[in-house]
C-alpha positions in Angstrom: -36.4 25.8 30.2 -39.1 28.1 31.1 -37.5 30.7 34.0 -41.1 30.4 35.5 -40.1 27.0 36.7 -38.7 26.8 40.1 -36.3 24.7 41.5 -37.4 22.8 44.7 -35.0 24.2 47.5 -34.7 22.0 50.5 -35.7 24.2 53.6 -33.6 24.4 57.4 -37.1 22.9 58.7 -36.9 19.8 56.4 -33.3 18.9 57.5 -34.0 19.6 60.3 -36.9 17.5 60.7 -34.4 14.7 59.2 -31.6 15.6 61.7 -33.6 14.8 64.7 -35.2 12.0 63.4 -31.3 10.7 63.1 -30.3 11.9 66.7 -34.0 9.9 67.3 -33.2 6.5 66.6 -29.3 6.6 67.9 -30.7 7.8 71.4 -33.5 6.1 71.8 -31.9 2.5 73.3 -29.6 4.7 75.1 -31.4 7.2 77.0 -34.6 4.2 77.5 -32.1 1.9 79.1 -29.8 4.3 80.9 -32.4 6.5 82.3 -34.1 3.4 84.5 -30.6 1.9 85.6 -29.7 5.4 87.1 -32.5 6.2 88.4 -33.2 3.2 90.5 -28.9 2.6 91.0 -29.7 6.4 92.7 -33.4 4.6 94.5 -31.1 1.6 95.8 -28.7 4.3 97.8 -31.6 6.1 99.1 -33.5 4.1 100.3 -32.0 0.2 100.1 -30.9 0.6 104.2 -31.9 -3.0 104.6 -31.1 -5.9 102.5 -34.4 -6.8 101.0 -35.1 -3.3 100.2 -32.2 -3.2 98.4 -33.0 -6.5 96.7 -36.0 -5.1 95.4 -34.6 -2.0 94.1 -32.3 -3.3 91.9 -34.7 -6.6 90.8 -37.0 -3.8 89.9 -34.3 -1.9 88.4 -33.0 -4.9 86.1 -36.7 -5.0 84.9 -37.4 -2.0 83.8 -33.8 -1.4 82.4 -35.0 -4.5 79.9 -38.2 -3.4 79.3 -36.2 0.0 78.5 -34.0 -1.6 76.1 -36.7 -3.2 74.1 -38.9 -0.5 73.7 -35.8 1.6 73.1 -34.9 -0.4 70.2 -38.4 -0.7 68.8 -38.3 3.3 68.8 -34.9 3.0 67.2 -36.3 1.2 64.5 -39.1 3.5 64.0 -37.5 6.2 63.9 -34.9 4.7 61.3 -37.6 3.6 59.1 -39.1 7.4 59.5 -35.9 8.9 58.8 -35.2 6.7 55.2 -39.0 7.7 54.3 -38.0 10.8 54.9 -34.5 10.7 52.9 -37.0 9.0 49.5 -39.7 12.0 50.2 -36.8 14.5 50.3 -35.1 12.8 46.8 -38.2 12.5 45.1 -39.0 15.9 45.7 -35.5 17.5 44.3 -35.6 15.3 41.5 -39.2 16.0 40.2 -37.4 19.6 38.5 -34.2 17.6 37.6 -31.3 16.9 40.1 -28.5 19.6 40.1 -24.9 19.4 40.6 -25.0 20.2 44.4 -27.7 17.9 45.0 -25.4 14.7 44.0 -25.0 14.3 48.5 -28.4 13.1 48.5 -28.7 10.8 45.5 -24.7 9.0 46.3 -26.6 5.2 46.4 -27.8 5.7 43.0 -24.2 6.1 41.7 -21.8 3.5 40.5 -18.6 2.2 42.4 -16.3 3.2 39.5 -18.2 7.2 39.5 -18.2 7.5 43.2 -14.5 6.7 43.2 -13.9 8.9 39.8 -15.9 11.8 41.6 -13.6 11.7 44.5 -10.4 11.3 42.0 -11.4 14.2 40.2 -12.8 16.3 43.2 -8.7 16.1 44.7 -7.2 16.9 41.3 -9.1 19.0 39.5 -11.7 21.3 40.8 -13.0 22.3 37.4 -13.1 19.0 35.8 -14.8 17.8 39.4 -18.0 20.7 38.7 -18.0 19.2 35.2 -18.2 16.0 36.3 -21.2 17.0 38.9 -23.2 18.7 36.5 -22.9 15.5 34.0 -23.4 12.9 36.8 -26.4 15.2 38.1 -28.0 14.7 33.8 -26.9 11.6 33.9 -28.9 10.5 37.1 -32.1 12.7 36.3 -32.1 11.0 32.7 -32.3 7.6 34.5 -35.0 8.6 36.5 -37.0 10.0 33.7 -36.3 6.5 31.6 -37.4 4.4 34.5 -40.3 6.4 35.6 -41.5 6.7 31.4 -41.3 2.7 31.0 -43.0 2.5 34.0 -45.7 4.6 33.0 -45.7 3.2 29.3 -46.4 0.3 31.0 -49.6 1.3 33.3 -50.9 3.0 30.3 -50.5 -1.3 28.1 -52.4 -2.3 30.9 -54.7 0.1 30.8 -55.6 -0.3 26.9 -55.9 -4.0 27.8 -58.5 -3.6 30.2 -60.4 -0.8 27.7 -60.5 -3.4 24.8 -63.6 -5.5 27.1 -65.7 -2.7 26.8 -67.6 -2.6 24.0 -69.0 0.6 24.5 -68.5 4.3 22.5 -66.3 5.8 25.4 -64.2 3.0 26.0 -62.8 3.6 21.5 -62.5 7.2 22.9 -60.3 6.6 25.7 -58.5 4.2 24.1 -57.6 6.7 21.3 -56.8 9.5 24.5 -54.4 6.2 25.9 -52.8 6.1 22.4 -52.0 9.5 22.4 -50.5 9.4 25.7 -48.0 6.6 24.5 -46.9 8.2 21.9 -45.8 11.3 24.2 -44.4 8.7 27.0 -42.1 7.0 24.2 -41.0 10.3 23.0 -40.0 11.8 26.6 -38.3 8.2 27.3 -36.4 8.3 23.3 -35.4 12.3 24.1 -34.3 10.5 28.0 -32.2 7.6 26.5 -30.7 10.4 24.3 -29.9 12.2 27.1 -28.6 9.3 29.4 -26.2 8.4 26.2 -24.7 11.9 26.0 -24.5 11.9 29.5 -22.4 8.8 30.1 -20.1 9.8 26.7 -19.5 13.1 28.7 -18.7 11.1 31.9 -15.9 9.2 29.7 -14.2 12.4 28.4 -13.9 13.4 31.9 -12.6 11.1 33.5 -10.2 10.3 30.4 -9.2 14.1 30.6 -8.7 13.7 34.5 -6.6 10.6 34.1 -4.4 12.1 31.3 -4.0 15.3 32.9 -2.5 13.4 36.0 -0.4 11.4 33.0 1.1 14.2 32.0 1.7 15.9 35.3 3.5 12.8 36.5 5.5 12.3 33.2 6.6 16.3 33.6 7.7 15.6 36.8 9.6 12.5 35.5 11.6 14.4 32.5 12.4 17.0 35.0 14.0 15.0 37.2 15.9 12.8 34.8 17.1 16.1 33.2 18.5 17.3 36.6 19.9 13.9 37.3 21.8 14.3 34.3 22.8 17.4 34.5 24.2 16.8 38.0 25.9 13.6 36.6 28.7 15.1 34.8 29.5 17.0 37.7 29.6 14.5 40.2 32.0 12.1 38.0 34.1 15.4 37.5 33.9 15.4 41.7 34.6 11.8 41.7 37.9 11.7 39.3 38.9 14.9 41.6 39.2 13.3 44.6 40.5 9.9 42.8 43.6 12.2 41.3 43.7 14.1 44.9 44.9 10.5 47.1 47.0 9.5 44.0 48.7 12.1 44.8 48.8 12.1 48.7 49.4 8.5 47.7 52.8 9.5 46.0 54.0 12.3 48.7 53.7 9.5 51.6 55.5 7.3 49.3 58.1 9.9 48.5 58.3 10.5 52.2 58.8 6.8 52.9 62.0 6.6 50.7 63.6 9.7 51.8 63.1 8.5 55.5 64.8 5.0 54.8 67.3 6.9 53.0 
């Protein structure tokens, strides 16, 4: 890859942008309904002396603490629907130079159940086999993109041809030929992209075969080495056992022997 190429970093600003549109939408029913019901609860004690005056306060009070709730959770929504735009801007943007391993956070709801749960298998087993396994799910999601977003265009550029064709004019045989060229690229970039998706989910297999027999192993270690110190220790427990079997024999015999001699 050419080193003139620079990865898209995502700046403090940006997240933070993202943060408070976040803290935005929780807040919004909260602060817009509690900030009318304390302020006229607070009214009501001033100045609600007389019963009607206090009647009105809090009438007024349940009114605009309604009002406050709906408006807050049209901003809630809003906000929300700011904050997932957001989230896509901020994908599309880190996967336009290709997704990296430490970017996987922001791209989790484009991963398979069985990867998300092999990632976090593999993240508390093996830390090496878990950067492995981020690298190839981070080719393995970038060579999906590039496969959908290649048919996609493979497609715009059919259509296009299609719609050259009623022309009968010079340019439009020209531009057609241009269109044709610009298939030929598109189906090469999505053939080199399915390549890459198939190496990538062969490379996902390995891993997660190596993970699980690495955990095999480790258990079946632990296994052998506990039989082998259970039978080690068995001898030596029988030998204990017949000890203390021959040890009230022969108390047995000297109570016995006492017995007699007593009765004698």
């Amino acid at each position: 890859m050419d080193s003139s190429i620079s990865k898209y970093q995502v700046t403090d600003r940006e997240l933070a942008r993202g943060r408070n549109l976040k803290i935005a939408a929780w807040t919004a029913p909260i602060l817009l309904t509690g900030i009318p019901a304390v302020a006229f609860t607070a009214l009501a004690f001033i100045f609600g002396a007389t019963p009607p005056a206090a009647f009105t306060l809090f009438f007024l009070g349940l009114v605009a603490t309604a009002i406050g709730f709906v408006v807050g959770l049209g901003l809630s929504g809003f906000f929300a629907f700011r904050h997932s735009s957001w989230r896509k801007e901020m994908r599309e943007k880190i996967a336009a130079d290709g997704i990296r391993a430490e970017e996987i956070e922001w791209f989790m709801h484009e991963l398979r159940s069985g990867e998300k749960r092999a990632l976090k298998e593999i993240t508390n087993a093996d830390v090496l086999l878990a950067d492995a396994y981020r690298e190839t799910l981070a080719s393995r999601l970038t060579a999906t993109r590039i496969v959908k977003s290649s048919r996609s265009e493979l497609s715009r550029a059919h259509r296009r041809k299609a719609k050259l064709k009623q022309f009968k004019t010079g340019r439009a045989v020209e531009f057609i030929e241009q269109i044709e060229k610009d298939a030929t690229k598109i189906n090469s970039i999505n053939d080199e992209a399915r390549q890459m998706l198939a190496e990538s989910e062969a490379r996902l297999q390995m891993i997660e075969a190596a993970a699980v027999r690495g955990r095999s192993l480790a258990d079946s270690e632990l296994a052998l080495k506990k039989l082998s110190s259970r039978s080690r220790d068995l001898p030596l427990a029988l030998e204990e056992v017949r000890r203390t079997e021959e040890f009230a024999r022969e108390i047995e015999n000297e109570l016995s022997e006492e017995t007699k001699n007593t009765d004698g």
